[in-house]
N, C-alpha and C positions, 0 to 999 in steps of 0.2 A: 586469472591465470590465462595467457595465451596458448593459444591453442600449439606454437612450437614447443613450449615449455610443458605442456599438456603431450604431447607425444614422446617425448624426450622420455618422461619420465614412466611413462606407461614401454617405452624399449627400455629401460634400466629394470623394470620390473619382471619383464619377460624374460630378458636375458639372462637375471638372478636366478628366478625360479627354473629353467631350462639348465642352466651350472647346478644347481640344487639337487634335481632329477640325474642330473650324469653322476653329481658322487654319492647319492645313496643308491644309483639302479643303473649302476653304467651299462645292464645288459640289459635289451628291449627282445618281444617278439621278434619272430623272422618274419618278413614280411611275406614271403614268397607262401612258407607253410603255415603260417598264421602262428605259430608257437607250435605246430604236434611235429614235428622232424620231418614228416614225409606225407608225400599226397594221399589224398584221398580218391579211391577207384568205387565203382561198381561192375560188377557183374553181372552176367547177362539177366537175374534172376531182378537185379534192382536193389542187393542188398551192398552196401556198404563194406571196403575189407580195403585193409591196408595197401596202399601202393609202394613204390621205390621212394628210398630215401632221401632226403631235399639235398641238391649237391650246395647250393647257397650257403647252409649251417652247419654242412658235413652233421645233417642229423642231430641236431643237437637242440633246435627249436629255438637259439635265441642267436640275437646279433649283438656288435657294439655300437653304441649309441654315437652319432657325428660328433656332438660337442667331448664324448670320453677319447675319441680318435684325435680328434686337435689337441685335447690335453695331453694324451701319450705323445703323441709325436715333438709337442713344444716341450715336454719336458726332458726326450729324448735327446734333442736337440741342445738344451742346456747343458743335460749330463754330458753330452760327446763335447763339447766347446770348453768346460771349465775342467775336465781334467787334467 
């Protein structure tokens, strides 16, 4: 097996499993709050207590994953053309 024909097919496999991940979990953590909606503070005492809300997720703790954002948008795109 050559080594192009060896990478080829290790990005066909990536790329599968990556498509795979967007249609069973199109929603990922937030990156920004880790998945909890909003920051983490302390207090002068050193204890832990909730901060302001993540404006990234509008609180919600998750995002949409890049490869479910290309799929919305090309299928958007389909639907708006073949009307």
């Amino acid at each position: 097996m050559t080594p192009v024909l060896a990478a080829s097919v290790l990005l066909l496999l990536v790329t599968l499993g990556y498509a795979g991940v967007c249609a069973v979990s199109p929603f990922g953590n937030c990156r920004k709050c880790s998945g909890w909606g909003f920051a983490m503070k302390t207090d002068r005492k050193g204890r832990s207590k909730r901060g302001k809300d993540c404006r990234r997720c509008q609180a919600t703790g998750k995002r949409i994953r890049i490869g479910r954002h290309l799929y919305n948008a090309a299928a958007r795109l389909h639907h708006d053309g073949t009307r």
